[in-house]
N, C-alpha and C positions, 0 to 999 in steps of 0.2 A: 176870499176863497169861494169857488162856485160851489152850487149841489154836485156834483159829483167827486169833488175832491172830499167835501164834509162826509158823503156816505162810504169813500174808501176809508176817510179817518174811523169814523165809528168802526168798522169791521175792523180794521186791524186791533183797536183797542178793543174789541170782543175776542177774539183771534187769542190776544196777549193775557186778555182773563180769564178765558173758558181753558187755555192752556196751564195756566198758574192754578187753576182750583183741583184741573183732572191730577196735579203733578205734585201735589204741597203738599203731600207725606211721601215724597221720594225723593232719595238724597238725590241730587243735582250729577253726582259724580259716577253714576248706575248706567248712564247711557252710553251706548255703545257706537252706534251711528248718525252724524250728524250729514242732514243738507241745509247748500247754505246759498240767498241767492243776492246778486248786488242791488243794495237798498236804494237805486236813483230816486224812485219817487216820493223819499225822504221830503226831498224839496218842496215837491207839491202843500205842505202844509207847515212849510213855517213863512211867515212873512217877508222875511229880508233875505236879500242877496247875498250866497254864501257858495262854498263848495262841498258842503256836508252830504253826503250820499253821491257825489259827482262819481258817475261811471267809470269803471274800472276798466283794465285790460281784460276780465273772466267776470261773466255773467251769471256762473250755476259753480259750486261749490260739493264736493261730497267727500264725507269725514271721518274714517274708521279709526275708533283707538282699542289701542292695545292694552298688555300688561306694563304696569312698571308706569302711566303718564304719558306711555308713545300713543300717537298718533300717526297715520299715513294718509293726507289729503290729496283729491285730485280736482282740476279745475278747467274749466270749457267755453270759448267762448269762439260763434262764427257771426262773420257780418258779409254781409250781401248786399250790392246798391248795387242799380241803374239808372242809366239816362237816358232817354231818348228823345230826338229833336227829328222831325222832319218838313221842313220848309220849301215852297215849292221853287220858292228862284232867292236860296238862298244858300248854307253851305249847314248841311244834315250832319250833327253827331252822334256818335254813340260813345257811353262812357258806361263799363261793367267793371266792380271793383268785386271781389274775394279776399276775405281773411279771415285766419283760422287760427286762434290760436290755444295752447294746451300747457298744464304745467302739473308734475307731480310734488309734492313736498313730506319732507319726512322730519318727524321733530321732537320734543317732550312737551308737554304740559306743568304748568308749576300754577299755585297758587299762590297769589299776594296779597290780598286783604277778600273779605269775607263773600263778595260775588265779583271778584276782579281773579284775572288769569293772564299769567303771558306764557306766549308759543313761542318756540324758537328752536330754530333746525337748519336744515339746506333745502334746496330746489331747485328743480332744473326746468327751465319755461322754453318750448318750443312754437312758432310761430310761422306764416306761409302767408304770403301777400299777392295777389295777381290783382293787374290793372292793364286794362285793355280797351284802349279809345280809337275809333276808326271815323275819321271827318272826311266826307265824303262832300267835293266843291266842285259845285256845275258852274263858275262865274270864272274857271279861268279861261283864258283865251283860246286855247288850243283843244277844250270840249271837257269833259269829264274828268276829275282825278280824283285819287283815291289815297290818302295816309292812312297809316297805323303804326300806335305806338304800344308794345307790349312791355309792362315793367314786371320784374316777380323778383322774391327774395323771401330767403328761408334765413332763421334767426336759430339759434342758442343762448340762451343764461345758465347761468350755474351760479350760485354764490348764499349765502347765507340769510336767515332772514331773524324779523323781532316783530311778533304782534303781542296786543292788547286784546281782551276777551272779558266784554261782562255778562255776567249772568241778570238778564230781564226776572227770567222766572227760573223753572229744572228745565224746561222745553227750549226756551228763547233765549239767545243770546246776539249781540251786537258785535263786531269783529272789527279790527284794525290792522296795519302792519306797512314796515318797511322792510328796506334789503338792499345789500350792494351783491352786484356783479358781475360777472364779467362774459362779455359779451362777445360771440363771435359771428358774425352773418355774411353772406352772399347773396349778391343780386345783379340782375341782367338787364339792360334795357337798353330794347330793338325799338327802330323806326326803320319804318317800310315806304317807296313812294313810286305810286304807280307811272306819275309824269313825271318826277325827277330824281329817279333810281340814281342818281350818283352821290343822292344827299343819304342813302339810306348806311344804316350804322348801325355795331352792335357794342355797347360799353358793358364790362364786367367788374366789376368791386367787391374786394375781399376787404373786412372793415373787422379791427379787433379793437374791442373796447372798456372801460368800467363802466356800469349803469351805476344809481345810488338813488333808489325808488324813495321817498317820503309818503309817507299816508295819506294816499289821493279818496279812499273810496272807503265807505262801510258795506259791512259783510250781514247780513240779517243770516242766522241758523237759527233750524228747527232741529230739536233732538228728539231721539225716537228711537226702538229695540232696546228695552231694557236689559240688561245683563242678567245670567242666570248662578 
């Protein structure tokens, strides 16, 4: 483990105390708003190869409960990459990828042993994908040409979910969860071609599905707003 992995360990395990001391005379059960964000760098501090903390579809977590055990969660996640190549007698690409995706869940709360919890409810995950690669090749014969290929596709789930929830301290808690559902999406994908426009084509795909997600990822929550 390097120094900097060691000095994130120590601050989270102050993080984890200094939160457990301000909260240890407040029932656990008082907080009203939770954020919650995905634990990757879980990994960074245990030794062996594992998928514990392995990134999730949603990055940022935020958590309001209600009366009665409800809760109404909402969840955020976008990703942004590029490539860029440009070579001088060779063939230059560009590769820009977009994805977005969003998911609300609505559900109860139940207690199962003395800092364990399970959630369980429905949700609906919506999702947006753009990928746009443009190879630009000066080595063919007849001089300069130009491809593009744009792909995009928009997603729905719907279906039901089961997570696991322990209480660290009143503040912290660890998160888990599965879910089947069913899936509906749309996507397009064009190629374009400057020198050989007759190869160029648009295909469209309507795809209806079941998902049946397993517990890929933990949920690190901080609770905060105490109820009045």
């Amino acid at each position: 483990m390097n120094k900097t992995s060691i000095k994130l360990l120590w601050a989270f395990v102050c993080f984890l105390t200094f939160g457990s001391l301000q909260a240890q005379e407040i029932n656990k059960d008082t907080f009203q708003f939770a954020a919650g964000i995905d634990a990757t760098f879980i990994n960074n501090f245990l030794p062996f190869d594992n998928t514990i903390g392995r990134r999730g579809d949603f990055l940022l977590h935020v958590m309001k409960h209600r009366e009665n055990d409800k809760f109404t969660r909402h969840a955020f996640d976008i990703d942004i990459f590029g490539t860029f190549e440009n070579n001088q007698s060779d063939i230059d690409r560009d590769d820009a990828r977009f994805n977005v995706d969003y998911k609300i869940s609505r559900g109860k709360r139940k207690r199962v042993f003395k800092n364990g919890y399970i959630r369980y409810g429905t949700e609906l995950h919506l999702s947006y994908f753009l990928n746009q690669r443009n190879v630009l090749d000066s080595n063919d014969e007849e001089g300069i040409s130009f491809n593009s290929n744009l792909d995009q596709s928009i997603e729905a789930l719907l279906g039901p979910f089961l997570g696991l929830e322990f209480r660290i301290s009143p503040r912290v808690s660890i998160y888990t969860e599965a879910g089947f559902y069913l899936s509906a999406s749309y996507s397009v994908d064009s190629f374009r071609s400057e020198f050989t426009p007759e190869l160029n084509f648009t295909d469209t795909t309507i795809r209806v599905q079941d998902v049946f997600d397993l517990p890929g990822s933990i949920i690190l929550f901080y609770y905060f707003n105490k109820n009045k």
